[in-house]
N, C-alpha and C positions, 0 to 999 in steps of 0.2 A: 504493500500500500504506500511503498516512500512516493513513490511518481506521484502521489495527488497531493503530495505535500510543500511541494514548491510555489514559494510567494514573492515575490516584487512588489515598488513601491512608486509611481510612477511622481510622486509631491502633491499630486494634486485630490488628493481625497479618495484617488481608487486603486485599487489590490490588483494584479493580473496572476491568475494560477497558470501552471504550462507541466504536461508532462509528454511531449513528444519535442524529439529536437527541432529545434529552425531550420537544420537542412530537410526534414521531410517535406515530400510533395503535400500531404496534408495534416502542416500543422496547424494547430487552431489553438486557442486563447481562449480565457474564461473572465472576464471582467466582472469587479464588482464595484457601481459608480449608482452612491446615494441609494444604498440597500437592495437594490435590484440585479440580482446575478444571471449576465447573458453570456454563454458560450455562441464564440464565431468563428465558423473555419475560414481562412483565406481565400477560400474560392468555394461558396456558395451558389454563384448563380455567373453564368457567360454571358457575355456577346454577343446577337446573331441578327442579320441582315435580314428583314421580312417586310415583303409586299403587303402593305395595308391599304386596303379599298373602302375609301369612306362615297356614297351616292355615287357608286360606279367609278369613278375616282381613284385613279391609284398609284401609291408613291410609296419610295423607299424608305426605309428607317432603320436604326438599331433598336433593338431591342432586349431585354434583360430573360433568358431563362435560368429558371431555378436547376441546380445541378443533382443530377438522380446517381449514387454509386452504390455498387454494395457493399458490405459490410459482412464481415464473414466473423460466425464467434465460436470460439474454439472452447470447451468443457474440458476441463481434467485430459487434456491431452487430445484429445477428439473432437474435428469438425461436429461442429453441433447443426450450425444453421446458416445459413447465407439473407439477410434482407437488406431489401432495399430501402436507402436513407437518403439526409441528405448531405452525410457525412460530418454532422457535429454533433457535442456530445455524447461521444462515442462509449465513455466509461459510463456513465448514465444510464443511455440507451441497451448498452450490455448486460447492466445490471439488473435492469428492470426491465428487460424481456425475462431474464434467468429468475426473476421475483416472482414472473406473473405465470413461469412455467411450472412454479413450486421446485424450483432445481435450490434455491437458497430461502432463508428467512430472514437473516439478518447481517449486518456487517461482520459478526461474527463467525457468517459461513464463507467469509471469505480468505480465504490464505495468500491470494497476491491477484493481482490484476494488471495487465501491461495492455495498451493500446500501438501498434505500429501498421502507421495506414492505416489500409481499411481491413486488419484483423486485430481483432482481441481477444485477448487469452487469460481464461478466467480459472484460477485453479481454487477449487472447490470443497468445502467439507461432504464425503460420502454421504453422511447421513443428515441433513440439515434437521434444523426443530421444526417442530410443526410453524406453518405460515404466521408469525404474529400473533396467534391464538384471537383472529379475530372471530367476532361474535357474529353468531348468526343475525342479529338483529342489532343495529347501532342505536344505542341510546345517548350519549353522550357527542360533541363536537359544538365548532364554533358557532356563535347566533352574529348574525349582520342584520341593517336595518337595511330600509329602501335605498336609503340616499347613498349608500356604503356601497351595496349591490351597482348603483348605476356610476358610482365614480369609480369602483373597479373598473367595470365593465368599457369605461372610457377609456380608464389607462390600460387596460390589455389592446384594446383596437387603435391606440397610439402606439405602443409599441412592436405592431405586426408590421415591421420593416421590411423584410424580403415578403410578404405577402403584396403589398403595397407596390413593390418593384416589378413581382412577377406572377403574383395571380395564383401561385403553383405548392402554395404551401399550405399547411395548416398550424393552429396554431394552440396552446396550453398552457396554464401557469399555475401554481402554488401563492393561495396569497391567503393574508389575513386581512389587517384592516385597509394593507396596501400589497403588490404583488412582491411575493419573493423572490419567485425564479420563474422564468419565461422560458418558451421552448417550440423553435420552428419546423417541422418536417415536411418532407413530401407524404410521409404517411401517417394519416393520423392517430392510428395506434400507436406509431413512435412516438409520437408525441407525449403519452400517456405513459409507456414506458421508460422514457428519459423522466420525470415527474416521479416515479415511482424509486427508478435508480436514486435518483437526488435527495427522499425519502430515507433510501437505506443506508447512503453513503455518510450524509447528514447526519443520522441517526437523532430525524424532528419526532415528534412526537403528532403523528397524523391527524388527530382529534382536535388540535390547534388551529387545523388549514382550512379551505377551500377549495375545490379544485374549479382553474376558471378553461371554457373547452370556445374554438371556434364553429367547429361541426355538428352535424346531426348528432344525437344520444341515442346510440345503440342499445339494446342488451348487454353486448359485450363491453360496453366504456360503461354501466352500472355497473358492472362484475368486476371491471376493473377497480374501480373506485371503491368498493365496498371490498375488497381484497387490499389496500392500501390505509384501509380504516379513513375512510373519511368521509364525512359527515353530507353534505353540503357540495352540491356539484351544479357549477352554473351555466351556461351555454349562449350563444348568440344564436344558434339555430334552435329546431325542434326536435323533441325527443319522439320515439316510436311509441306505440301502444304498449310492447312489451317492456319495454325500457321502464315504463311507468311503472306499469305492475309490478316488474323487478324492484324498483327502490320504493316502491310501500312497503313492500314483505321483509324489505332488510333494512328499512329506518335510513334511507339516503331522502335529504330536502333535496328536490326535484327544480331546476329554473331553469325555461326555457325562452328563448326571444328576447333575452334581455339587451336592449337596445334601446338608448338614448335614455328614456323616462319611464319606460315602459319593459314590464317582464309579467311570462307567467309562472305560478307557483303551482305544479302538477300534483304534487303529494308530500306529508309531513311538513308542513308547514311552519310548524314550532321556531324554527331557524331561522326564521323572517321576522325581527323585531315589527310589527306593524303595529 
C-alpha cells in the first residue's frame, strides 16, 4: 500500500497524490483543492476532426472525444477481468469492482496493490470477512434538507468537466453537506465502483455519505449502494420501477430528477429534512 502514500505540496492550498511514475504513458494525479478530491489522467479525452451539419450546412471542427481503454485487473496472480474505462482512478476502480465482486471486505483484505498502465495487481487475503456485515435493511445514515439536496446537486453538474467537453461520460460523487470525491467514467458502473474503492481505501464510514449519481437508477446501482452501506442515493435522472422496490425493502432514501429546485423522493423519505 506505500504507492498511495505519496504526497506533494504545491503552496497553494492543495495536496497532489501520485503512484505511477511520470514517464508512464498513463500517468495520472489525484488532486485535492478546497476539500474536493479529483483524480485526472493526462489524456482523458482526444482531438478529432468532425463534419458538423447545422440546416444542411456543413463545416469542419475539432472536436473533444472522451478516451475509452481497458483496464485489465489481475487477483492473486490471475487475470481476473478486463473493462472498459476511462483510464483514471485506477486503484479505486480496482478496488471496488473486487468490493462489489465480494473478492475483499475491507482494506484489511488487502496485502498490496500496484497500478502500471492499464493493469493492476491486487494481491489478496484468500479468505476475506464477510462484506461489511451490512444489514439487510439500512436504518441509520445521513439526513439532508431540500436546499442541501439542490446545492449538491449544483455542485456535482458544475463539476462534470469532461462531460461538458465531450458528452461521453458519466458521472458520481461521495458527498455530505458538500461533495467529497467526484468520479468521471465512460461506464457508469465504474463510476460506482471507483466511489466504493475510495470507501475502502479511505476507510469512511459509509453511513456518513450520500451517494450523488448522473444516470438512470438501476436495480443494480440500489444493490450497489446498499452493498457500500449507504443510506441516501441521489440522481439527476430517473430511477426504474425495480430500483424503487429494491431500496424500500432495504431502507435506501430514493431521489430522482433532482435538478435545479426540483427533485422527487421515491421511497423512505425520512432522509429529507422537509
Amino acid at each position: 500500500m506505500d504507492s498511495l502514500d505519496f504526497k506533494s505540496s504545491n503552496g497553494q492550498g492543495m495536496s497532489v497524490v501520485g503512484s505511477i511514475p511520470m514517464h508512464s504513458r498513463h500517468f495520472f494525479i489525484t488532486i485535492y483543492f478546497n476539500g474536493l478530491r479529483r483524480c485526472h489522467a493526462l489524456d482523458q479525452k482526444e482531438e478529432r476532426q468532425v463534419v458538423t451539419v447545422t440546416s444542411g450546412q456543413a463545416r469542419e471542427r475539432t472536436d473533444w472525444l472522451a478516451i475509452e481503454r481497458p483496464l485489465t485487473i489481475f487477483v492473486n496472480g490471475r487475470q481476473y477481468i478486463t473493462l472498459l474505462s476511462s483510464g483514471n482512478h485506477l486503484e479505486e476502480l480496482s478496488v471496488g469492482y473486487a468490493f462489489n465482486q465480494g473478492l475483499l471486505a475491507s482494506k484489511d483484505d488487502i496485502r498490496s496493490l500496484s497500478a502500471y498502465g492499464e493493469k493492476v495487481v491486487l494481491d489478496l487475503m484468500v479468505n476475506p470477512k464477510s462484506r461489511l456485515n451490512c444489514p439487510k435493511k439500512l436504518k441509520a445514515g445521513i439526513k439532508l434538507s431540500p436546499s442541501q439536496i439542490t446545492s449538491l446537486m449544483g455542485e456535482f453538474s458544475m463539476a462534470s468537466t469532461l462531460f461538458q467537453e465531450t458528452g461521453a461520460v458519466h458521472s458520481a460523487a461521495l458527498a455530505r453537506e458538500t461533495i467529497l470525491v467526484f468520479g468521471e467514467d465512460i461506464a457508469r458502473h465504474n463510476t460506482i465502483d471507483i466511489l466504493a474503492g475510495y470507501i475502502i481505501l479511505e476507510e469512511l464510514n459509509p453511513a456518513s455519505l450520500c451517494l450523488l449519481t448522473s444516470g438512470r437508477v438501476s436495480s443494480s446501482v440500489v444493490s450497489k449502494c446498499h452493498g457500500m452501506g449507504i443510506g441516501l442515493l441521489i440522481s439527476r435522472s430517473a430511477p426504474t420501477s425495480l430500483a424503487v422496490e429494491m431500496a424500500e425493502e432495504v431502507g435506501i432514501t430514493l431521489v430522482g430528477f433532482a435538478r435545479e429546485q426540483r427533485f422527487n423522493i421515491y421511497c423512505n423519505p425520512w432522509r429529507v429534512e422537509i
